[in-house]
mmCIF file of the N, C-alpha and C atoms, coordinates in Angstrom:
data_MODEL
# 
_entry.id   MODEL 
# 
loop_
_atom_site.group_PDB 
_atom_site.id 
_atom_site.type_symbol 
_atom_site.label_atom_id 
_atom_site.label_alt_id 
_atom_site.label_comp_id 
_atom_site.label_asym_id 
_atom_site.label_entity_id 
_atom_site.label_seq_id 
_atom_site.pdbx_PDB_ins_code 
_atom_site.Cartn_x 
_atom_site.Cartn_y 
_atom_site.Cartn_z 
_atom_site.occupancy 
_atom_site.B_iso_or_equiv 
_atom_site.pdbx_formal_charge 
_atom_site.auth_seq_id 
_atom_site.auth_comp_id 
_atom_site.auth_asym_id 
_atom_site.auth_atom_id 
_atom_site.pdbx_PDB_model_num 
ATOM 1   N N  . UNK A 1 1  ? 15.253  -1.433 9.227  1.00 0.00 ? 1  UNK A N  1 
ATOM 2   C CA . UNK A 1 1  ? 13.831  -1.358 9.453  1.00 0.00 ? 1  UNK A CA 1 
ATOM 3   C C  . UNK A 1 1  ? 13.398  0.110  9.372  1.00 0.00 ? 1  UNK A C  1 
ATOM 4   N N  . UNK A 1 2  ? 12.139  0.361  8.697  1.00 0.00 ? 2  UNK A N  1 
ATOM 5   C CA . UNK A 1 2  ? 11.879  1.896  8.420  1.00 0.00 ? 2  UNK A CA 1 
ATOM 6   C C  . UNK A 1 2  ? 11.046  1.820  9.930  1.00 0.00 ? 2  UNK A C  1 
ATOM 7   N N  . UNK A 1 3  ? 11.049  3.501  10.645 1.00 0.00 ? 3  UNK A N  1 
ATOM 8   C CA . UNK A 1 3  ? 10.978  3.768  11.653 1.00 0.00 ? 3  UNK A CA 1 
ATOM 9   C C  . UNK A 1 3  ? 8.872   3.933  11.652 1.00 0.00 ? 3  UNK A C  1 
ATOM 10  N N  . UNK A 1 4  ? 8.392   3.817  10.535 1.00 0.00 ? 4  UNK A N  1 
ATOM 11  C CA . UNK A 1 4  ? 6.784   3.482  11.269 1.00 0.00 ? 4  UNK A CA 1 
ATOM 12  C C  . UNK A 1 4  ? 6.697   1.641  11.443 1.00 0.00 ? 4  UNK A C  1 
ATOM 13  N N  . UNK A 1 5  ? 7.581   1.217  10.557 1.00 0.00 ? 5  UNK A N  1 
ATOM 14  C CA . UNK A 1 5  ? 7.334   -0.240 11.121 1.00 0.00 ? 5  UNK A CA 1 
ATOM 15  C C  . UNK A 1 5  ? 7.950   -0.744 12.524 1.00 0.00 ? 5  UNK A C  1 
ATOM 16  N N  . UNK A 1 6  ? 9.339   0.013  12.949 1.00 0.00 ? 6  UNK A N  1 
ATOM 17  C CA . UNK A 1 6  ? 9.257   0.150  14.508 1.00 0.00 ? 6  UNK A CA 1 
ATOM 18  C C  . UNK A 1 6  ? 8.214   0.613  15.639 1.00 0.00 ? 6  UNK A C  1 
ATOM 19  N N  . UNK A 1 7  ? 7.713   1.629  15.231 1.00 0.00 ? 7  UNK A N  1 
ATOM 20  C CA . UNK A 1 7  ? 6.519   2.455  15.960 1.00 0.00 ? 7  UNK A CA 1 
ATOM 21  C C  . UNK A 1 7  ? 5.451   1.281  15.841 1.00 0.00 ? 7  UNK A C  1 
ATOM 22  N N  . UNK A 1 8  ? 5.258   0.650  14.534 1.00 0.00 ? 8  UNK A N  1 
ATOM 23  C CA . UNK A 1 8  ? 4.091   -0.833 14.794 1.00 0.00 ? 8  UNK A CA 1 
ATOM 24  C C  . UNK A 1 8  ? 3.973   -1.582 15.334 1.00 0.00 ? 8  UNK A C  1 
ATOM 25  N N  . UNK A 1 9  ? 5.472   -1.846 15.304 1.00 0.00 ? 9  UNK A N  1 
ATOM 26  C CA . UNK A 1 9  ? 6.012   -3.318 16.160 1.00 0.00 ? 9  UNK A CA 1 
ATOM 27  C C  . UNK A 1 9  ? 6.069   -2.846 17.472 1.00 0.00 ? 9  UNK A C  1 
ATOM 28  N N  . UNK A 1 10 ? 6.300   -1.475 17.833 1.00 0.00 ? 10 UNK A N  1 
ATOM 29  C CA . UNK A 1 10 ? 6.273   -1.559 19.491 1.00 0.00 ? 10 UNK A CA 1 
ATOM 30  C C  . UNK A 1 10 ? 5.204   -1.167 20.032 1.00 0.00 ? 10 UNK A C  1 
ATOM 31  N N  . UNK A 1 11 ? 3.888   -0.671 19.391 1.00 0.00 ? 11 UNK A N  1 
ATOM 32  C CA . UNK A 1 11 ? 2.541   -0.771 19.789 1.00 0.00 ? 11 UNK A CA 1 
ATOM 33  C C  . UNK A 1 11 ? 2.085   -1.770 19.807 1.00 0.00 ? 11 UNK A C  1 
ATOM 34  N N  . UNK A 1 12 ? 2.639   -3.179 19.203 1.00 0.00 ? 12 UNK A N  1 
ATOM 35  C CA . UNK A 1 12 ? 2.177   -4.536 19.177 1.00 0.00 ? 12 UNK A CA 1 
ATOM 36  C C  . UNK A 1 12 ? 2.415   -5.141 20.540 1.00 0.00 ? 12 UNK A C  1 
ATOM 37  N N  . UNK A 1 13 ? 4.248   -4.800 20.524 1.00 0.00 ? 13 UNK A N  1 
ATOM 38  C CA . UNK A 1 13 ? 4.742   -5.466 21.833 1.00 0.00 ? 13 UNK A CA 1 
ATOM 39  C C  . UNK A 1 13 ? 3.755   -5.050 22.921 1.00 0.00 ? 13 UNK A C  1 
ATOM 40  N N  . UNK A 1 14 ? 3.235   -3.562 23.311 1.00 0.00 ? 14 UNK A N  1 
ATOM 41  C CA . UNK A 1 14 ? 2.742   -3.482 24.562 1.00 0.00 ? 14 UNK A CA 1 
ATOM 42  C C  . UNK A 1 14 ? 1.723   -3.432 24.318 1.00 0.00 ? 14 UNK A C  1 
ATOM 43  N N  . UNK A 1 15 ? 0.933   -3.743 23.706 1.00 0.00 ? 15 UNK A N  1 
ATOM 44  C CA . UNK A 1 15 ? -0.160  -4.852 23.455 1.00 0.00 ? 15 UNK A CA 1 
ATOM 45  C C  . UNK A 1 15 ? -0.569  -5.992 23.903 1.00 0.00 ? 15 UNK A C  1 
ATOM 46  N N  . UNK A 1 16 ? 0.744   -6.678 23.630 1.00 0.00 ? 16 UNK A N  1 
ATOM 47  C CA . UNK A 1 16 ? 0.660   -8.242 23.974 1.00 0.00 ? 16 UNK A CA 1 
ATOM 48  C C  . UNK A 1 16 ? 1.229   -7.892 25.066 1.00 0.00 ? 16 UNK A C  1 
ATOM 49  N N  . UNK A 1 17 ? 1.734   -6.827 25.796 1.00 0.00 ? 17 UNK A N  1 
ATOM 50  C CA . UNK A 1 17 ? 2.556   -7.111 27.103 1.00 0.00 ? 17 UNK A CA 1 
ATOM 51  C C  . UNK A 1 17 ? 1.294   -6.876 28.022 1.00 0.00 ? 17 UNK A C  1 
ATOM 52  N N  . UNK A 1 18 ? 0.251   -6.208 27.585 1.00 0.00 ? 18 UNK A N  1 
ATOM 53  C CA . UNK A 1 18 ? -0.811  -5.652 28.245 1.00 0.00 ? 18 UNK A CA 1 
ATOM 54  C C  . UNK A 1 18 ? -2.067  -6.875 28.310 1.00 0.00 ? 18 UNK A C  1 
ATOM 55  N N  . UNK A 1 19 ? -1.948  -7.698 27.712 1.00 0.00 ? 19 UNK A N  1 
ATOM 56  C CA . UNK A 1 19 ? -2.918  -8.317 26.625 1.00 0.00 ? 19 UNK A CA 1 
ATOM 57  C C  . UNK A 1 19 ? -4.258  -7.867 26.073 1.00 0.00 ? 19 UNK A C  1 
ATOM 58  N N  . UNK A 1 20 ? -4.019  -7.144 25.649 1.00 0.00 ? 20 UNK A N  1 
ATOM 59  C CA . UNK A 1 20 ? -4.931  -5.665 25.261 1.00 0.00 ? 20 UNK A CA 1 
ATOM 60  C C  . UNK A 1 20 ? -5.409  -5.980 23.299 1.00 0.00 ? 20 UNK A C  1 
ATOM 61  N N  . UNK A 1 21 ? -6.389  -6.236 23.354 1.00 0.00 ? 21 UNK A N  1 
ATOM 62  C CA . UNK A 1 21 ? -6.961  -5.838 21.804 1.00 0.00 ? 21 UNK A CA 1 
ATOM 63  C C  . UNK A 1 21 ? -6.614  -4.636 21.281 1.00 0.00 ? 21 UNK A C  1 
ATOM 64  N N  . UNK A 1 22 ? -6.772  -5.029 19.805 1.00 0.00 ? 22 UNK A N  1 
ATOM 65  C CA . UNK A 1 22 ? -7.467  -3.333 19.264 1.00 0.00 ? 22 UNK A CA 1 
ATOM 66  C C  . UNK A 1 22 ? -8.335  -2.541 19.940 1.00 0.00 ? 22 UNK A C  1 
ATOM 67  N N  . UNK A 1 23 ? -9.415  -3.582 20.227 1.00 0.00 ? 23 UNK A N  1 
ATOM 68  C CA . UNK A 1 23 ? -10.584 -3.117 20.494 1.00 0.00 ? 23 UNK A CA 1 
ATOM 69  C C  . UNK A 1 23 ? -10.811 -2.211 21.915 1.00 0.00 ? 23 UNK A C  1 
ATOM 70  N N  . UNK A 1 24 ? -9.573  -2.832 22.843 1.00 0.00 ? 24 UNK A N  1 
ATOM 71  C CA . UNK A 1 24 ? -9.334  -2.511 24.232 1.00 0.00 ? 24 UNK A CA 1 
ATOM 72  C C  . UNK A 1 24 ? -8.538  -1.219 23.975 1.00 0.00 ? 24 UNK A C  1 
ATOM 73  N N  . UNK A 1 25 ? -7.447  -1.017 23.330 1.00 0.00 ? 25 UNK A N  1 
ATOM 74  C CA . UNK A 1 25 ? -6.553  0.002  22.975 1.00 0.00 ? 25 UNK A CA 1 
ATOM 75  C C  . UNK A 1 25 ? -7.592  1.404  22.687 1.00 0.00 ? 25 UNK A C  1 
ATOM 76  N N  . UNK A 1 26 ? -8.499  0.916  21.441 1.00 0.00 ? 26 UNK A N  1 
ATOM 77  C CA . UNK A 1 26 ? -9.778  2.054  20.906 1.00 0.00 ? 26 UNK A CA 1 
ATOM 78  C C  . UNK A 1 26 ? -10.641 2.445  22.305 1.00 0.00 ? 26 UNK A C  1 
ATOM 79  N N  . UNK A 1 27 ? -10.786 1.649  23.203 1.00 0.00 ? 27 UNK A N  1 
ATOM 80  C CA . UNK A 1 27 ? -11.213 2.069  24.353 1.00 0.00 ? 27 UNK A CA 1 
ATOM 81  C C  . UNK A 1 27 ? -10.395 2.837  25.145 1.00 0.00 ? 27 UNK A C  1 
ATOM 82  N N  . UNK A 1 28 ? -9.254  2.328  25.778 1.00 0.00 ? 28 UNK A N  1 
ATOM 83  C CA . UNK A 1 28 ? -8.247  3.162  26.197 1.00 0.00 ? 28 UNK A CA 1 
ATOM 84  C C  . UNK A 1 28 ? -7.871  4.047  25.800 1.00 0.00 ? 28 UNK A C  1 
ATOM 85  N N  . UNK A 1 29 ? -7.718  4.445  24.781 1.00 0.00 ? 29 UNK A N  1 
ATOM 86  C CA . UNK A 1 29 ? -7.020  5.926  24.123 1.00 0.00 ? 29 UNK A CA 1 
ATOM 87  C C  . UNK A 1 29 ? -7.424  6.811  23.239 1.00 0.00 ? 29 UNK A C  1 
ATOM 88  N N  . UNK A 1 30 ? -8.870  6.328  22.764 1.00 0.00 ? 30 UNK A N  1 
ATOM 89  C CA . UNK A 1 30 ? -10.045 7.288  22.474 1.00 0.00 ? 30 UNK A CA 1 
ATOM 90  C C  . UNK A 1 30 ? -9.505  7.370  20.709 1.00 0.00 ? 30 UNK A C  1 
ATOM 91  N N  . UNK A 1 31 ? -8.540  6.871  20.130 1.00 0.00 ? 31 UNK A N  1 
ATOM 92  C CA . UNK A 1 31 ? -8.205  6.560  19.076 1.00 0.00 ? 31 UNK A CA 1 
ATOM 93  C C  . UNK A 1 31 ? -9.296  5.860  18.191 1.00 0.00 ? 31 UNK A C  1 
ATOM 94  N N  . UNK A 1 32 ? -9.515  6.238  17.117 1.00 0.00 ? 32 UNK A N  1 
ATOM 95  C CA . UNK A 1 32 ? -10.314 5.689  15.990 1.00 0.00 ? 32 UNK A CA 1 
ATOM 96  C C  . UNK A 1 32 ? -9.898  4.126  15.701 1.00 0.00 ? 32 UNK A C  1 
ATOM 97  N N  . UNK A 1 33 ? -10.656 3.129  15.563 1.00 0.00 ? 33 UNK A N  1 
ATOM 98  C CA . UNK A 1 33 ? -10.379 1.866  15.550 1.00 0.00 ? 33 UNK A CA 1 
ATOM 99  C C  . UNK A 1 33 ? -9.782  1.904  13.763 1.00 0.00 ? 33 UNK A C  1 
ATOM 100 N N  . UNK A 1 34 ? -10.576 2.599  13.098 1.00 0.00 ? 34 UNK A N  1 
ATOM 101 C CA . UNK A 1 34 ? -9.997  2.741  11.746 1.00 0.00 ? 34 UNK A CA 1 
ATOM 102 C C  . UNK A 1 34 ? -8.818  3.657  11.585 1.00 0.00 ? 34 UNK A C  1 
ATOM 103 N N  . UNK A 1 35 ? -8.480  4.144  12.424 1.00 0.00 ? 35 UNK A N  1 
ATOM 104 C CA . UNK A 1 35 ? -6.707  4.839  12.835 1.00 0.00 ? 35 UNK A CA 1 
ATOM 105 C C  . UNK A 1 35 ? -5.822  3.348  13.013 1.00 0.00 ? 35 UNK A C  1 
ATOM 106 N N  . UNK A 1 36 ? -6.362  2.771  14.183 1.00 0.00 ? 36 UNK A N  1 
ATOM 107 C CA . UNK A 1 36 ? -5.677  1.814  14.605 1.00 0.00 ? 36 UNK A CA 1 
ATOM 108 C C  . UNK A 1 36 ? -5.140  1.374  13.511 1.00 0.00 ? 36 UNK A C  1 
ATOM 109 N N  . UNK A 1 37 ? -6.226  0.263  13.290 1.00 0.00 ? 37 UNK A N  1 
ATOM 110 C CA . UNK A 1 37 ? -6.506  -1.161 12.522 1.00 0.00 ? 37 UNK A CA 1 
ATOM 111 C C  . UNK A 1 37 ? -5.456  -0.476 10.943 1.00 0.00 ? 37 UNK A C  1 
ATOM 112 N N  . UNK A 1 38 ? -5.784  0.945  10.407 1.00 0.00 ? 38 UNK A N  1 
ATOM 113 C CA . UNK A 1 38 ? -5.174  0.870  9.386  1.00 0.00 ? 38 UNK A CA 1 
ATOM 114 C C  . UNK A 1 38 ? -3.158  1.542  9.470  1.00 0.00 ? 38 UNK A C  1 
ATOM 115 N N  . UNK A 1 39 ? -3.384  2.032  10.499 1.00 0.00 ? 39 UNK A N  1 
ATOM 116 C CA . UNK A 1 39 ? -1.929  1.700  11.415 1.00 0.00 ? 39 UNK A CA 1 
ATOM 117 C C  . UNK A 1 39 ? -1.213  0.662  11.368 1.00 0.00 ? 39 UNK A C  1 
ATOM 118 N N  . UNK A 1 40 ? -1.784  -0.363 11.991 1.00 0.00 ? 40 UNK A N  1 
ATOM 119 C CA . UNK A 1 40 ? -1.197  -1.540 12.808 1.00 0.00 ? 40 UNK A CA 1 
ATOM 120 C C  . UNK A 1 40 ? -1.387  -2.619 11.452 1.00 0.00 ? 40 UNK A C  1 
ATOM 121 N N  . UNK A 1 41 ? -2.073  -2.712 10.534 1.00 0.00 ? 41 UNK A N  1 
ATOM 122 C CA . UNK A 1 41 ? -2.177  -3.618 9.367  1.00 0.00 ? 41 UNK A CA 1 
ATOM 123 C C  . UNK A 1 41 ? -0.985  -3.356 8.159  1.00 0.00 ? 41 UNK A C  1 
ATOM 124 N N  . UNK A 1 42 ? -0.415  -1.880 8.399  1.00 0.00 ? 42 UNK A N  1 
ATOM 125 C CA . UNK A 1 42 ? 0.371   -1.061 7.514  1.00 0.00 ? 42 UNK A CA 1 
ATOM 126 C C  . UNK A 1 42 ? -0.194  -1.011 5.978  1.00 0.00 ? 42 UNK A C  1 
ATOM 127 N N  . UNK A 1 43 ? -1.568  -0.278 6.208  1.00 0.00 ? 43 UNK A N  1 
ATOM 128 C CA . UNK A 1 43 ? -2.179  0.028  5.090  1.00 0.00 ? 43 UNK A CA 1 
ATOM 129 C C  . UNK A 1 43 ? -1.654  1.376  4.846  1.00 0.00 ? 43 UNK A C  1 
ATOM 130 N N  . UNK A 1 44 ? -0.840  1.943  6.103  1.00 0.00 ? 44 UNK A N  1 
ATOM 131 C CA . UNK A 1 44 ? -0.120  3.788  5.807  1.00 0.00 ? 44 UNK A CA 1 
ATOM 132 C C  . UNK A 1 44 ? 0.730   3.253  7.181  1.00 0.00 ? 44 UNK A C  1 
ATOM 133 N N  . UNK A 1 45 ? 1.666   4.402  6.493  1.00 0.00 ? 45 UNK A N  1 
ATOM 134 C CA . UNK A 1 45 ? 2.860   4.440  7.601  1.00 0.00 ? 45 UNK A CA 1 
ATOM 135 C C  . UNK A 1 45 ? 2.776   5.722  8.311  1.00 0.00 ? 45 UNK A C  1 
ATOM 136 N N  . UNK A 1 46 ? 1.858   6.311  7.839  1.00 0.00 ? 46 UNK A N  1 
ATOM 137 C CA . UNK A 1 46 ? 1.754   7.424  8.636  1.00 0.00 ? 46 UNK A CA 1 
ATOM 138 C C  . UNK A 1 46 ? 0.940   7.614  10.157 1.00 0.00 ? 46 UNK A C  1 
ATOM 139 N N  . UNK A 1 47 ? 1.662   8.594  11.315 1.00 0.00 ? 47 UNK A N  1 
ATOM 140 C CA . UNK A 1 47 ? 0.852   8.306  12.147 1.00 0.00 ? 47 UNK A CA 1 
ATOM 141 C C  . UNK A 1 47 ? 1.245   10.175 12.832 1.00 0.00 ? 47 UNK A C  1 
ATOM 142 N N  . UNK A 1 48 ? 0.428   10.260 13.732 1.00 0.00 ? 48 UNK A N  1 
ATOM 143 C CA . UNK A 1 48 ? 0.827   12.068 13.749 1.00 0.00 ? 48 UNK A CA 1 
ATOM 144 C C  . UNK A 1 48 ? 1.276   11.465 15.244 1.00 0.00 ? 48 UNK A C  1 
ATOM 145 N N  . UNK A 1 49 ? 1.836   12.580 15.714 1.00 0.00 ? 49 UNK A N  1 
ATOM 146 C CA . UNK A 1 49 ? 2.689   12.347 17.258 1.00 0.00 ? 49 UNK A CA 1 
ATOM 147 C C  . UNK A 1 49 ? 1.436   12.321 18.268 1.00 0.00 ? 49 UNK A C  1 
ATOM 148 N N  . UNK A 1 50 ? 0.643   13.144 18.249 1.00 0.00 ? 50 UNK A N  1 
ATOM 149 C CA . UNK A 1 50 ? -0.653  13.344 19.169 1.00 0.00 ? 50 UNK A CA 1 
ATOM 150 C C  . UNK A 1 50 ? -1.610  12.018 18.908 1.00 0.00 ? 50 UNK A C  1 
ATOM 151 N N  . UNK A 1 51 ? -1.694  11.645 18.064 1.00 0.00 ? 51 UNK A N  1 
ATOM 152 C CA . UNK A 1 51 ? -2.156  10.017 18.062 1.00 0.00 ? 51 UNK A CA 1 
ATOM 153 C C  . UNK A 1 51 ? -1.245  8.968  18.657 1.00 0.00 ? 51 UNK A C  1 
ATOM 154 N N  . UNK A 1 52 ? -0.252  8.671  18.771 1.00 0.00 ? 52 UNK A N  1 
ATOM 155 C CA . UNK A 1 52 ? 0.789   8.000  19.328 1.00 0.00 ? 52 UNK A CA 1 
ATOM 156 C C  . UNK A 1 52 ? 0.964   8.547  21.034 1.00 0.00 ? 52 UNK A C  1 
ATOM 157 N N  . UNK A 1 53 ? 0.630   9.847  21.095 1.00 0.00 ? 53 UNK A N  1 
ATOM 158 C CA . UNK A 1 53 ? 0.516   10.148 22.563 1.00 0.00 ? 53 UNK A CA 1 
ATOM 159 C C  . UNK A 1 53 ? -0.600  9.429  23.369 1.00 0.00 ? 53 UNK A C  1 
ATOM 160 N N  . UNK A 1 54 ? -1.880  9.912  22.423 1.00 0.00 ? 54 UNK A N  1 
ATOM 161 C CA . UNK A 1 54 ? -2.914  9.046  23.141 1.00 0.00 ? 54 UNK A CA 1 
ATOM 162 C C  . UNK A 1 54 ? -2.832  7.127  23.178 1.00 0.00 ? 54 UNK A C  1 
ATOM 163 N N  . UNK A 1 55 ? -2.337  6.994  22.284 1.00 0.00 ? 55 UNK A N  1 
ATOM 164 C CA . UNK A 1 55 ? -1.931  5.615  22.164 1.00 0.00 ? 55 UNK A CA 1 
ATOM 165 C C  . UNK A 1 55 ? -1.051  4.946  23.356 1.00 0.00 ? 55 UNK A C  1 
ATOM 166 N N  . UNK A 1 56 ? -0.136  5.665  23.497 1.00 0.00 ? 56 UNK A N  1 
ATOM 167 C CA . UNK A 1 56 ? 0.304   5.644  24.771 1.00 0.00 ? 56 UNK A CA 1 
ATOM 168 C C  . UNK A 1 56 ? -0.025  5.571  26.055 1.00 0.00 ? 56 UNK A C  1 
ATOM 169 N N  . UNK A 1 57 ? -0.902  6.671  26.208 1.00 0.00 ? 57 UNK A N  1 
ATOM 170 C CA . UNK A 1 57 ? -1.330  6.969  27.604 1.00 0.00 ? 57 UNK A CA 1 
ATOM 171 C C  . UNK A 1 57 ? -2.777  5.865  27.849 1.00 0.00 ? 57 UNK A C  1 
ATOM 172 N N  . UNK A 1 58 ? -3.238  5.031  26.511 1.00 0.00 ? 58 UNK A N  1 
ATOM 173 C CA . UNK A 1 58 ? -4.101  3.686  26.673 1.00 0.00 ? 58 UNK A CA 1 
ATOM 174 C C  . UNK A 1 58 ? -3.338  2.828  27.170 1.00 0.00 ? 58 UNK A C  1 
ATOM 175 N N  . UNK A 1 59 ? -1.859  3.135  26.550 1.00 0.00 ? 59 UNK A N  1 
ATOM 176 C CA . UNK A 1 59 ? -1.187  1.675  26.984 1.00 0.00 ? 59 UNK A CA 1 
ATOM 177 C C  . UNK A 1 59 ? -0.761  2.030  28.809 1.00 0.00 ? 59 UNK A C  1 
ATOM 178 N N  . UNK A 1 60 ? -1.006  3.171  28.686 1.00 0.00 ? 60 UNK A N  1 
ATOM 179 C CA . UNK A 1 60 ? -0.384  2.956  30.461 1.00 0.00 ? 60 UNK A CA 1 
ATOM 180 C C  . UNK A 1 60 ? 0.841   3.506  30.254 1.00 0.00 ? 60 UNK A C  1 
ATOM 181 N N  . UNK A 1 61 ? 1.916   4.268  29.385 1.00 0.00 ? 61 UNK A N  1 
ATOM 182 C CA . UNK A 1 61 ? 2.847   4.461  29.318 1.00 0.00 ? 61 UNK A CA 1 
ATOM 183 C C  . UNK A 1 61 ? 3.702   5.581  28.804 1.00 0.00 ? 61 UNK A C  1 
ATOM 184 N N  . UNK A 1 62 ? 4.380   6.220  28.738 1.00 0.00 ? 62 UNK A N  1 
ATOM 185 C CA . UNK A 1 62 ? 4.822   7.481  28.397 1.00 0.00 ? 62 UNK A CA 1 
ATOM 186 C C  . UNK A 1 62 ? 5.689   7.163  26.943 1.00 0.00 ? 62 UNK A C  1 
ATOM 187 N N  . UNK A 1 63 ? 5.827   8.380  26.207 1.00 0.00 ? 63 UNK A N  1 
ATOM 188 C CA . UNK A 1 63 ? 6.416   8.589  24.733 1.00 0.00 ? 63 UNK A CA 1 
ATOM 189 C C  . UNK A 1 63 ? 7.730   8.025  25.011 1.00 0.00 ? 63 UNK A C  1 
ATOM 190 N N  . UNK A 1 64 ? 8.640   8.490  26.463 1.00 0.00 ? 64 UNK A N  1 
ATOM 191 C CA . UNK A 1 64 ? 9.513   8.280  26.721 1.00 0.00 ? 64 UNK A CA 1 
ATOM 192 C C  . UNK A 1 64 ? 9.945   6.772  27.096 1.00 0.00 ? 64 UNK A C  1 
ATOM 193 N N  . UNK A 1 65 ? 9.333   6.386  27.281 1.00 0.00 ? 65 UNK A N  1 
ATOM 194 C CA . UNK A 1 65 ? 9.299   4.904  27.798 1.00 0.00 ? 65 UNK A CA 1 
ATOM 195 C C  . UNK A 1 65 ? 9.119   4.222  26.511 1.00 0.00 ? 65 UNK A C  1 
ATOM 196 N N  . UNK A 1 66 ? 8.257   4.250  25.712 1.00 0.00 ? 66 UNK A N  1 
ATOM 197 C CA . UNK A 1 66 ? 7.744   3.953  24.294 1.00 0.00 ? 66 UNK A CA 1 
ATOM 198 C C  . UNK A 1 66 ? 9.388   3.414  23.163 1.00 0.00 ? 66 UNK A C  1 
ATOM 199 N N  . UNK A 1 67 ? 9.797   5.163  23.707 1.00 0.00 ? 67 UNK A N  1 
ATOM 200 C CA . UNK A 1 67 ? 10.945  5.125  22.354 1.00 0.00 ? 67 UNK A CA 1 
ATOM 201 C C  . UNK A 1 67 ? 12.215  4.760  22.682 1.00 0.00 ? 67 UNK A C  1 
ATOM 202 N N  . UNK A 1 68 ? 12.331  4.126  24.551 1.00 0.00 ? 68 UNK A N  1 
ATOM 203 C CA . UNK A 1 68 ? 13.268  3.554  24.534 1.00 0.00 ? 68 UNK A CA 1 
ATOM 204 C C  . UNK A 1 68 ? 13.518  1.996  24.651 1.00 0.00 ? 68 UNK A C  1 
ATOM 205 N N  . UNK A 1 69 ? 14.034  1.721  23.419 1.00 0.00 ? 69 UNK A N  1 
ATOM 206 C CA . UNK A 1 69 ? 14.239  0.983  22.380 1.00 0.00 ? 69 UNK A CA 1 
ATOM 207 C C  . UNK A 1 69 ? 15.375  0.530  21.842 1.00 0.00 ? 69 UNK A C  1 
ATOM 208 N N  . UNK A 1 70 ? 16.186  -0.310 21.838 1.00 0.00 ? 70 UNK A N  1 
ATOM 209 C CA . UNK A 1 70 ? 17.262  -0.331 21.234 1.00 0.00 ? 70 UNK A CA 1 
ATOM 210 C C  . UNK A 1 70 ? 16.542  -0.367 19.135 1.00 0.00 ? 70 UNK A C  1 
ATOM 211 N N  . UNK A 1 71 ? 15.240  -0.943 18.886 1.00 0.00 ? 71 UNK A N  1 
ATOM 212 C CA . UNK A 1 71 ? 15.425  -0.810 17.722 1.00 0.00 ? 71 UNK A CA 1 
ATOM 213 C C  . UNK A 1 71 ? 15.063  0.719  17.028 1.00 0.00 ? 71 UNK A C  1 
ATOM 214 N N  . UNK A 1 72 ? 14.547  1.903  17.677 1.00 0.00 ? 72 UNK A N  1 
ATOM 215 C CA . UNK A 1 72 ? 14.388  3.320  17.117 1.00 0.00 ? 72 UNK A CA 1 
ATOM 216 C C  . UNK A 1 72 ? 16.087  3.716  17.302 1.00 0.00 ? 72 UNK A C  1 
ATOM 217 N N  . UNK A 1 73 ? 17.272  3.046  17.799 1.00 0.00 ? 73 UNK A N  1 
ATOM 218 C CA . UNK A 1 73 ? 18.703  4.004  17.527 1.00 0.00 ? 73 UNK A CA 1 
ATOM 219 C C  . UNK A 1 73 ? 19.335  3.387  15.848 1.00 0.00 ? 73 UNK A C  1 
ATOM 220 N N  . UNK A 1 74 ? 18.541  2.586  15.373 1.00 0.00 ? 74 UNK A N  1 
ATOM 221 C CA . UNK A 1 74 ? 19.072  1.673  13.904 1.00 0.00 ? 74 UNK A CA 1 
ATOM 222 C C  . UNK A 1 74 ? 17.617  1.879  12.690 1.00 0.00 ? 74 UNK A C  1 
ATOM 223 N N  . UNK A 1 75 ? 16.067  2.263  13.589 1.00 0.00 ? 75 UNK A N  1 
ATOM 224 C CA . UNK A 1 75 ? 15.583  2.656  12.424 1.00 0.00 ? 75 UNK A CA 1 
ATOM 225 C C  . UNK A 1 75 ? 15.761  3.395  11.352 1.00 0.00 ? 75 UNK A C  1 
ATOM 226 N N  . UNK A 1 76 ? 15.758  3.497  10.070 1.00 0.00 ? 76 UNK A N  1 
ATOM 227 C CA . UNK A 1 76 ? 15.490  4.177  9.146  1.00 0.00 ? 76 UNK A CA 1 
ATOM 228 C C  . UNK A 1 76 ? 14.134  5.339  9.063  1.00 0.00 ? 76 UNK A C  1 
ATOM 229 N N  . UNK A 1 77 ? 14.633  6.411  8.453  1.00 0.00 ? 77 UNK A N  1 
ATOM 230 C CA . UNK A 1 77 ? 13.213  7.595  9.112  1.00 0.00 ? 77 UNK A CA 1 
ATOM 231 C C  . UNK A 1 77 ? 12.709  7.152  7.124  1.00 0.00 ? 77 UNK A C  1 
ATOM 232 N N  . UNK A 1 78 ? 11.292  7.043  7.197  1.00 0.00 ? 78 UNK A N  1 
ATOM 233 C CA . UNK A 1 78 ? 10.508  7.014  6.081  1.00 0.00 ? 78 UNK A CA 1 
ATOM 234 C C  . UNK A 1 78 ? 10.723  8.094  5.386  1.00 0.00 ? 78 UNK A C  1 
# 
């Protein structure tokens, strides 16, 4: 698995762990809904670390907490 489609899939998981929209997330973390949406749809795999921070701190949760993961020790880096 390439490592932005991990980073997708685990903004999804605490998403649904949150039960949190897009729309709730764009509220929480001051993130552009057109960041999100073209994020999370994988229209780009690109995402900068300071967007993923704030993404985080919507979800309630730290980078550190985020990336531990058993699937980021087997991702592939893009």
């Amino acid at each position: 698995m390439q490592l932005s489609e991990a980073v997708r899939q685990r903004i999804k998981f605490y998403m649904k762990k949150n039960d949190m929209s897009m729309w709730k997330l764009f509220q929480m973390s001051g993130v552009p809904m057109s960041t999100l949406s073209t994020f999370l749809s994988g229209k780009t795999d690109l995402i900068k670390l300071d967007t993923l921070l704030h993404i985080c701190e919507g979800l309630g949760i730290t980078l550190y907490e985020f990336f531990s993961d058993e699937t980021f020790n087997t991702a592939e880096h893009d």
